[in-house]
C-alpha positions in Angstrom: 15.5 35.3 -2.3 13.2 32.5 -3.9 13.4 29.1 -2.9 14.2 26.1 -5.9 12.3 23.3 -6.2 15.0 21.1 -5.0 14.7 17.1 -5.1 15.8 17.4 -1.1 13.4 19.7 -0.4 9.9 18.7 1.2 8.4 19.8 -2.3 11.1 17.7 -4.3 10.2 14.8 -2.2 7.1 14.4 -2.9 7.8 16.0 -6.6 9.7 12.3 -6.8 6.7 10.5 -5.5 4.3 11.8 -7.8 7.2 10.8 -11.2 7.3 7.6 -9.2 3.5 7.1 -9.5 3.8 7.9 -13.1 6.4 5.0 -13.7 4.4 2.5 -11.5 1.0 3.7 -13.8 3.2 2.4 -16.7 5.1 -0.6 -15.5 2.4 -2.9 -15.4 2.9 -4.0 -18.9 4.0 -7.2 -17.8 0.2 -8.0 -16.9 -1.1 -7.4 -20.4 0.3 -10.3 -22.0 -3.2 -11.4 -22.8 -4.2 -8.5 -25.1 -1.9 -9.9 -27.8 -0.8 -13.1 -26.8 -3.7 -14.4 -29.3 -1.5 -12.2 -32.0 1.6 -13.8 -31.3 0.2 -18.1 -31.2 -2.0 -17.1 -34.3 1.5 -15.2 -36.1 4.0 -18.5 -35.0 1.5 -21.1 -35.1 1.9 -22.1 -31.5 0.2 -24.7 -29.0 -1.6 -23.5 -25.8 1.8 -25.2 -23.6 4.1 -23.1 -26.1 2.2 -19.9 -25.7 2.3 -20.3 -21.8 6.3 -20.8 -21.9 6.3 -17.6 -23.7 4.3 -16.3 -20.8 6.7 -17.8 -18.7 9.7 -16.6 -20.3 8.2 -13.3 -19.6 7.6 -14.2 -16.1 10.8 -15.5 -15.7 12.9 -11.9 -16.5 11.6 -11.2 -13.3 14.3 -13.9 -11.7 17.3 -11.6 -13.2 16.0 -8.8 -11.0 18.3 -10.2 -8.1 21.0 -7.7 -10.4 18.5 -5.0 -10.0 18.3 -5.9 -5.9 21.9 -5.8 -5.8 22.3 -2.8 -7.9 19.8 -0.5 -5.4 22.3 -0.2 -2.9 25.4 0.6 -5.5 23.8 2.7 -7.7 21.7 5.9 -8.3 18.3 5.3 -8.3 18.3 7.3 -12.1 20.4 4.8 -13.4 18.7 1.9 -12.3 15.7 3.4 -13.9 17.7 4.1 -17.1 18.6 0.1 -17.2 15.1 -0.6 -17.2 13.7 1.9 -19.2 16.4 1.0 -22.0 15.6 -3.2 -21.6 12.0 -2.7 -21.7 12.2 -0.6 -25.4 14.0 -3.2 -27.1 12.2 -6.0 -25.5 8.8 -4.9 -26.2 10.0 -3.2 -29.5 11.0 -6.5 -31.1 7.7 -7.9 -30.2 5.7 -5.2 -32.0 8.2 -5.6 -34.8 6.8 -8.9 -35.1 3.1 -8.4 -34.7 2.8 -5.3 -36.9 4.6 -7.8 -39.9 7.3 -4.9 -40.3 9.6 -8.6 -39.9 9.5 -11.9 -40.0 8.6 -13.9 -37.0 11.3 -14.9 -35.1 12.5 -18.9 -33.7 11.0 -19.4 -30.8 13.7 -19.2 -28.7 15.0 -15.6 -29.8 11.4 -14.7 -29.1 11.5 -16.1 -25.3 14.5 -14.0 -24.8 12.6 -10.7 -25.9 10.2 -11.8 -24.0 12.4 -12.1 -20.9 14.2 -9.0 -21.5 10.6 -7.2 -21.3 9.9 -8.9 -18.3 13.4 -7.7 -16.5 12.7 -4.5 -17.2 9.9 -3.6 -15.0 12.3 -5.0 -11.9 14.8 -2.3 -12.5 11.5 0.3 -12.2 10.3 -1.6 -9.7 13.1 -1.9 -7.3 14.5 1.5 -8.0 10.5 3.6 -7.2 9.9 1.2 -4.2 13.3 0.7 -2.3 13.3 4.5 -2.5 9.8 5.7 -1.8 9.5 3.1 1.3 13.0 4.9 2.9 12.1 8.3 1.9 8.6 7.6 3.6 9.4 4.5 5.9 7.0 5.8 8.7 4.3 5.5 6.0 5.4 2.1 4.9 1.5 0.6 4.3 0.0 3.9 2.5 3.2 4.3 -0.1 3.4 0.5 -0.9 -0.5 0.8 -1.1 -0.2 3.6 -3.6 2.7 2.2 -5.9 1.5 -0.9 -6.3 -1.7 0.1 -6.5 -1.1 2.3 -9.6 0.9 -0.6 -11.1 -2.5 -2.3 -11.2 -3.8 0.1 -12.6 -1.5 0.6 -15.5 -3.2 -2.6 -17.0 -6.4 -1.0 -17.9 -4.7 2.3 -18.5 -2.9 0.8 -21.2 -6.0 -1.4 -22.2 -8.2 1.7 -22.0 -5.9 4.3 -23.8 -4.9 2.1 -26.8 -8.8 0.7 -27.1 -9.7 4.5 -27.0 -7.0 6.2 -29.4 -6.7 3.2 -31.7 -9.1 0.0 -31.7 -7.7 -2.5 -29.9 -4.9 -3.3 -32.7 -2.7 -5.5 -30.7 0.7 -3.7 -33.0 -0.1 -0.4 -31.5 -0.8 -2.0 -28.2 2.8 -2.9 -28.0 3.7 0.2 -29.1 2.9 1.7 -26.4 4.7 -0.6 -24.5 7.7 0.2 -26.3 7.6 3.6 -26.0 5.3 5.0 -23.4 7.7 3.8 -20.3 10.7 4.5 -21.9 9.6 8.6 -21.9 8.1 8.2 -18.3 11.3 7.1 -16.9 13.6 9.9 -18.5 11.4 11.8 -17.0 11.5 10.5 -13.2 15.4 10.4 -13.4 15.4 13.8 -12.4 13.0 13.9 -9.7 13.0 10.7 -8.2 16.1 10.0 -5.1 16.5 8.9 -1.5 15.8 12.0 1.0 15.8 11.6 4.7 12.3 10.9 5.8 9.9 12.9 8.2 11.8 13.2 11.7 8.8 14.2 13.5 4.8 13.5 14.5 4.0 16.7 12.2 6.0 15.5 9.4 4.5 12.1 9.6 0.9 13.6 10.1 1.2 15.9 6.7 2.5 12.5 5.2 -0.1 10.7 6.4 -2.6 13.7 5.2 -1.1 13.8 1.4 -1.0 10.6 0.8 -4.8 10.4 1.4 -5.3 13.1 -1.1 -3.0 10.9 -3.7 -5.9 7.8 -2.8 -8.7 9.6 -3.5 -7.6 10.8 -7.0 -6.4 7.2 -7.4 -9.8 6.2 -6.7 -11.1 8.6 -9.0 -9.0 7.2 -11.4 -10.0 3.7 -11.3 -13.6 4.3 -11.0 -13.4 6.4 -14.0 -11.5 3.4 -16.3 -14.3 1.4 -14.3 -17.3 3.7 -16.0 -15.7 3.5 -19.5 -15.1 -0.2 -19.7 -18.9 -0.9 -18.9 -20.3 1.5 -20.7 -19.7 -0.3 -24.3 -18.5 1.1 -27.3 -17.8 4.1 -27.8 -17.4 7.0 -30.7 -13.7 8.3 -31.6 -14.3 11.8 -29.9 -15.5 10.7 -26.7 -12.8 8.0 -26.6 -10.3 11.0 -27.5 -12.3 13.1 -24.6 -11.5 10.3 -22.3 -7.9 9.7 -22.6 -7.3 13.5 -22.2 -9.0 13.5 -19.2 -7.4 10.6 -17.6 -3.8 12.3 -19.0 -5.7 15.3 -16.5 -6.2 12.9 -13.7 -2.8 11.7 -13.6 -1.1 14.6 -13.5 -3.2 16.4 -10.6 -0.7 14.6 -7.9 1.2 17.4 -8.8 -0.9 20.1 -7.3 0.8 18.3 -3.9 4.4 19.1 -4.6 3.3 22.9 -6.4 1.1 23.6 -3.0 4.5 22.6 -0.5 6.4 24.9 -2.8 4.5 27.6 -2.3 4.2 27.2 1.1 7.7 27.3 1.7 8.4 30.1 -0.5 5.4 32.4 2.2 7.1 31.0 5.0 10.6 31.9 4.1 9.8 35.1 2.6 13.1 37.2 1.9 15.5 35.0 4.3 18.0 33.9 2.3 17.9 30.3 3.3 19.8 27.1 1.2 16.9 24.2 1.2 19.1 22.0 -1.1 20.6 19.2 0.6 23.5 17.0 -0.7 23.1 13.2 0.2 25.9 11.3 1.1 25.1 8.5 3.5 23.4 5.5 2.7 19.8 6.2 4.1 19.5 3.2 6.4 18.7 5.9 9.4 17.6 4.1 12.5 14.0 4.8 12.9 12.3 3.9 16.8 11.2 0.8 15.6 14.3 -0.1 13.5 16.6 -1.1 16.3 20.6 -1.8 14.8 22.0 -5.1 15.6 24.5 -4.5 18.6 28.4 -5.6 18.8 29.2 -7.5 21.5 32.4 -7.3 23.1 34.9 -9.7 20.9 33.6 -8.1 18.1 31.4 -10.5 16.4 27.5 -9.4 16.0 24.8 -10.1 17.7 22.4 -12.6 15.5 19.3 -10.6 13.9 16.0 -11.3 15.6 12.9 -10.7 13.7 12.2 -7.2 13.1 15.9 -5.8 13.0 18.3 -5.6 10.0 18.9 -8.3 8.3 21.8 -9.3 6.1 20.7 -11.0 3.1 22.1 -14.5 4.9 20.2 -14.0 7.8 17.1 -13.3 6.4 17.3 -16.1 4.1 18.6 -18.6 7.5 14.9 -17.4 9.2 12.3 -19.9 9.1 9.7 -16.6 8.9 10.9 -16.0 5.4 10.4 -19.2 4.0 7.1 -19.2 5.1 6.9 -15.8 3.4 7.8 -17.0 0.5 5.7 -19.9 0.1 2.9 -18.3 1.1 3.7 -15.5 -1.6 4.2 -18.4 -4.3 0.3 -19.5 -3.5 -1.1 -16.4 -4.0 0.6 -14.3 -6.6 1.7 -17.7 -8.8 -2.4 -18.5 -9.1 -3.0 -14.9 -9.8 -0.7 -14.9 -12.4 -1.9 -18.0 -14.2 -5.1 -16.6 -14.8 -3.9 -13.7 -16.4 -1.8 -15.4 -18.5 -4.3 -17.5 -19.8 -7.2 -14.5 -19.6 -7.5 -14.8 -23.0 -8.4 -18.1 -23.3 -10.2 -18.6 -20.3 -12.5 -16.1 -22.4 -12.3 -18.1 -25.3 -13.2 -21.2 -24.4 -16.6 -19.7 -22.7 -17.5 -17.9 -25.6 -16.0 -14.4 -25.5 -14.9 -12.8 -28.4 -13.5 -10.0 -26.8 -11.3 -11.0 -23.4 -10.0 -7.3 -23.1 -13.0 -6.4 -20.1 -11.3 -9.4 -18.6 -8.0 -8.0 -18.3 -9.4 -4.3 -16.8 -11.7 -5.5 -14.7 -8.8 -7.7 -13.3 -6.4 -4.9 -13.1 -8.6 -2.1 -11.7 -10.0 -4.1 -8.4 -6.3 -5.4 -8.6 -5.6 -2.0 -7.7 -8.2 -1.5 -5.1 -7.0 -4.4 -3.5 -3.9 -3.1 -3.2 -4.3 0.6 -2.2 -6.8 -0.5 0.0 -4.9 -3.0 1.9 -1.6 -1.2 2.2 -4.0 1.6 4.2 -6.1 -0.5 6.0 -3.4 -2.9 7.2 -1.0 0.3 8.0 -4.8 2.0 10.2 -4.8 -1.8 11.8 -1.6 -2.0 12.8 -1.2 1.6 14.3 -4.4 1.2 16.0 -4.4 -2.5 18.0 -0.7 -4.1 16.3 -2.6 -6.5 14.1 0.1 -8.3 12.2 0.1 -7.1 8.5 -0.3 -10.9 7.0 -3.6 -11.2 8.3 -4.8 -9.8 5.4 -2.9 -11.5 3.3 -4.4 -14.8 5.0 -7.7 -13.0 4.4 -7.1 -12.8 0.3 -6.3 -16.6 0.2 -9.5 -17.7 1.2 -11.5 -15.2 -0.9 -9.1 -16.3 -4.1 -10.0 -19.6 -3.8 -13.4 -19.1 -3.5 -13.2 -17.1 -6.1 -11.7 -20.2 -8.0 -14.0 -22.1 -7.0 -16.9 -19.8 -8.7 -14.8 -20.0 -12.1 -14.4 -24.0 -12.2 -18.4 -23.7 -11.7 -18.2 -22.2 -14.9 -22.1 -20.5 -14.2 -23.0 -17.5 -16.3 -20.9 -15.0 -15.0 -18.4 -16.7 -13.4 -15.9 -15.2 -15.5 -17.1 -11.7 -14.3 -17.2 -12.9 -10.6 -14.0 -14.5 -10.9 -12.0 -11.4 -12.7 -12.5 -9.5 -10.0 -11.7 -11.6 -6.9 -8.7 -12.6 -8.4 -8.2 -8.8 -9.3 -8.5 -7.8 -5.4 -6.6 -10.7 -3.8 -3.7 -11.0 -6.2 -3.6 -6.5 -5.4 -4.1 -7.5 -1.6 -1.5 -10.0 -1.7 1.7 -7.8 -3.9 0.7 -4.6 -1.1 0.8 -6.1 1.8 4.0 -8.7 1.1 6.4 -5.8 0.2 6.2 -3.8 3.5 6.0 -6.9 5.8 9.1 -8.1 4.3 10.8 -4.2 5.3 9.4 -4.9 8.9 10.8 -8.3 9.6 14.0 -8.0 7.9 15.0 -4.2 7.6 15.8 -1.6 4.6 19.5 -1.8 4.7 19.3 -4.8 2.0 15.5 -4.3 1.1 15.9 -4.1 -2.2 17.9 -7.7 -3.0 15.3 -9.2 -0.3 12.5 -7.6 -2.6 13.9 -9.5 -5.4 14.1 -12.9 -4.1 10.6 -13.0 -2.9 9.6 -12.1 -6.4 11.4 -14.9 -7.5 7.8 -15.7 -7.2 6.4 -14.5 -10.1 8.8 -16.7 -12.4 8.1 -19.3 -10.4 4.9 -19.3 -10.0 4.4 -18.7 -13.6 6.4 -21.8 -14.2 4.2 -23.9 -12.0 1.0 -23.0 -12.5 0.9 -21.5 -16.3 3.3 -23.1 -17.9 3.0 -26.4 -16.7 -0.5 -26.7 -14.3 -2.5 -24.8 -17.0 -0.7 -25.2 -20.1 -0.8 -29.4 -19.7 -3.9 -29.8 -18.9 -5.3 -27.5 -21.4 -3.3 -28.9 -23.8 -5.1 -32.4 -22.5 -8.6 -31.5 -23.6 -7.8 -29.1 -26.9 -7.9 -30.4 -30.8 -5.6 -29.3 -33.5 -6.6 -26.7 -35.6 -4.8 -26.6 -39.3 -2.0 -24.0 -38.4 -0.3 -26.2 -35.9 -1.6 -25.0 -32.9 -5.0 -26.1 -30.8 -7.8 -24.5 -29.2 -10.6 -25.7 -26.6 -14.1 -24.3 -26.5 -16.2 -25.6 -23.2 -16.2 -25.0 -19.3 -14.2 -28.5 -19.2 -11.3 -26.7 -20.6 -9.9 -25.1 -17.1 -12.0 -26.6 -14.6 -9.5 -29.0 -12.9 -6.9 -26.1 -13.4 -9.2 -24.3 -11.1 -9.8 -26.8 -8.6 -6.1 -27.1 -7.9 -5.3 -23.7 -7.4 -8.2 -23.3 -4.8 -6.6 -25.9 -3.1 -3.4 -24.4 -3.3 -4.8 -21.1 -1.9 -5.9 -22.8 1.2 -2.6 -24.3 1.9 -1.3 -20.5 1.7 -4.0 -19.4 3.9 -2.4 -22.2 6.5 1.0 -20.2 5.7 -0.1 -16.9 6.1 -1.7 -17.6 9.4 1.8 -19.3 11.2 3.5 -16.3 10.0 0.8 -14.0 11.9 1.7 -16.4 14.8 5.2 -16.1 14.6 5.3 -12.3 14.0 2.6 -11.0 17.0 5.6 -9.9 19.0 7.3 -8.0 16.0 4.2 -6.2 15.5 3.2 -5.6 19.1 6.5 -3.8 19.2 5.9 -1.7 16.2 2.7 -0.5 17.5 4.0 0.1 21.4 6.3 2.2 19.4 4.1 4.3 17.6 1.8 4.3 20.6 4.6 5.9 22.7 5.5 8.1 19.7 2.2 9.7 19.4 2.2 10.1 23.2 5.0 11.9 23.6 4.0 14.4 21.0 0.6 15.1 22.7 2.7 15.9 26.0 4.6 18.1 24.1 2.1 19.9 22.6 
């Protein structure tokens, strides 16, 4: 009897991690707000401090994803990625409605509400690949949040790369794309992609740990390919069509994962007639070694959560460790985000024409800062229980020297500074979201995702909106349309300077929080140690 590549099976598990790279390679759309924001304040005639509330009303959709937090745990992960996939299509389809002139453009405030719906969107994707890919693979927490997040900073210059290569960079067909692209990517993972038990023992965990290498290095491949064709120029229609088929080649070979398991199974069965398919019924908050459940005392009440146990959503947000958390958070990710909403001027105003390099050179060591550090900080804490937001503490200082390089405004700078705020802001995203699973559980990982990305909004608010917005704003002239621009290093210096400042204060937050959490992670890698132990005896 042949065995069916059921989503249960080992095949189907990672069969749903590969769709669920595909979705994260295509949810980073709302990262490319500077390919077209030009469009859009040229189309409606806007100041710089109106264009950054647009940027913001993007920003803030991501607030709304507390619904997709609380939906994670009520519904199917298919129809959370249906919500999404739906949102997204009509958000980003009334903006290319607008830019292509096929209508009017709309009052400002009906266009911050598109905006926002676009915005939301990726949340639902978001919370429905991660909350599911970290329980299905929770003994791999680092490597998988490395990898997702990874490919969602990628999906910047895949976007950037594709639409440059198959059609000029037309900032219509950009969006497009947007429109369309993740809408077909998600029908597609709605089939594949659920919550499976995860690996059980040191083998399992081992192969795990053995694929999801294989998925980094054709990852890497990836990005140093976009890498090669962003600096190599300008380029003819047929090897710009060449390219894009390739990378459609590239990332699709994940799959050669899932086909090998299936094969494998179907040798080592042979002609037993044996039923791999697996119905799920239980909410998939299995206790794991390091995963202890809080105890009931005897009159019935609960024991209050400690640090590293399950946490209610009320007892995570009573903890001192996740305030820190999420200020620390705000510095890093609220700075990263300001400069790429404002990428496009930032280029501007130094004298580049063309701001789209920019945005993939930001987005591809954005992802090498992220699949590097969810690895390296999973390596580090398995081998001598190094707390995870060390590295986080780490990308603080480098992003503020790398702000510091970009207020210097030296030739360059903008090069320099692209990059380190690529790495730090990828370091930052990768490393956050499994820390928050190890200090305050998976039962109700998915709402506690969402309120630290409250962030993003927020951030945006702060430091793009107002911080940025203002005090360009300050130095810019009016230009005959209505709107302003600013040509000159002047133009964003002290908007530097402030966040450098502000990256040094999260450095200080990131550091108590390794402090505070030595014991949780000491814990974590006793456990492991004692796991790995035991399995050599064995053997």
């Amino acid at each position: 009897m042949g065995v069916k590549l059921s989503p249960a099976s080992s095949a189907g598990k990672w069969l749903g991690l590969v769709t669920a790279v595909w979705v994260q390679a295509i949810s980073g759309n709302n990262y490319t707000f500077s390919n077209y924001s030009d469009a859009l304040k040229t189309l409606m005639g806007l100041t710089q401090l109106q264009l950054n509330s647009l940027s913001v009303a993007k920003d803030v959709g991501k607030a709304f994803g507390i619904f997709a937090g609380l939906a994670s745990d009520r519904l199917p992960t298919s129809i959370i990625l249906l919500i999404g996939s739906v949102e997204g299509f009509v958000g980003y389809g009334v903006q290319w409605l607008v830019v292509s002139g096929r209508i009017q453009p709309l009052p400002y405030w009906v266009m911050c509400i598109f905006l926002c719906m676009g915005g939301n969107s990726t949340t639902w994707m978001n919370t429905a690949i991660l909350v599911t890919c970290i329980r299905n693979f929770r003994k791999n927490r680092g490597p998988v949040s490395g990898i997702l997040k990874g490919y969602v900073g990628l999906s910047t210059a895949i976007f950037t790369d594709v639409c440059s290569a198959l059609f000029g960079d037309d900032p219509a067909k950009f969006l497009l794309m947007l429109t369309v692209v993740p809408l077909i990517v998600c029908l597609a993972a709605m089939f594949f992609l659920r919550e499976i038990p995860p690996s059980q023992s040191a083998e399992e965990e081992g192969e795990e740990t053995k694929f999801f290498g294989i998925i980094n290095v054709i990852a890497i491949v990836i990005a140093l390919y976009l890498l090669a064709f962003d600096v190599t120029g300008a380029h003819g229609r047929l090897f710009s069509q060449l390219f894009a088929g390739v990378l459609l080649v590239l990332l699709a070979s994940p799959l050669l994962i899932p086909i090998y398991l299936s094969v494998k199974n179907l040798i080592r069965l042979g002609s037993e007639a044996v039923d791999v398919e697996r119905t799920v019924t239980e909410p998939l908050v299995v206790a794991a070694a390091e995963e202890k459940k809080v105890e009931v005392v005897s009159t019935g009440e609960k024991k209050r959560a400690v640090i590293g146990e399950e946490h209610t959503i009320v007892e995570a947000l009573q903890t001192v460790d996740f305030w820190i958390l999420f200020g620390s958070f705000l510095c890093g990710v609220g700075t990263g985000l300001a400069v790429m909403n404002n990428m496009g001027q930032m280029g501007l105003a130094l004298g580049y024409a063309d701001v789209s390099m920019f945005v993939s050179l930001t987005s591809i060591w954005g992802f090498f800062g992220r699949i590097l550090s969810g690895s390296v900080s999973e390596y580090f804490i398995k081998r001598a229980g190094t707390p995870r937001p060390v590295w986080n503490a780490a990308s603080q200082i480098l992003m503020a020297v790398g702000y510091v390089v970009m207020a210097m405004a030296m030739p360059g700078s903008l090069y320099v500074g692209s990059i380190v705020v690529g790495i730090c802001y990828g370091v930052r995203l990768a490393v956050s979201v499994p820390t928050a699973s190890e200090l305050f559980g998976l039962k109700y990982y998915g709402l506690i995702y969402n309120i630290l990305i409250l962030n993003l909004p927020l951030g945006s608010f702060l430091f793009s909106g107002l911080l940025a917005g203002f005090l360009y704003d300050a130095q810019a002239t009016s230009t005959a349309g209505g709107g302003n621009t600013c040509i000159g290093a002047h133009c964003y210096r002290l908007v530097f300077v402030v966040m450098a400042v502000v990256c040094v204060i999260g450095f200080g937050l990131d550091m108590l929080l390794c402090v505070r959490t030595k014991a949780v992670y000491a814990k974590i890698y006793a456990s492991k140690k004692s796991k790995k132990s035991t399995s050599n005896f064995v053997q």
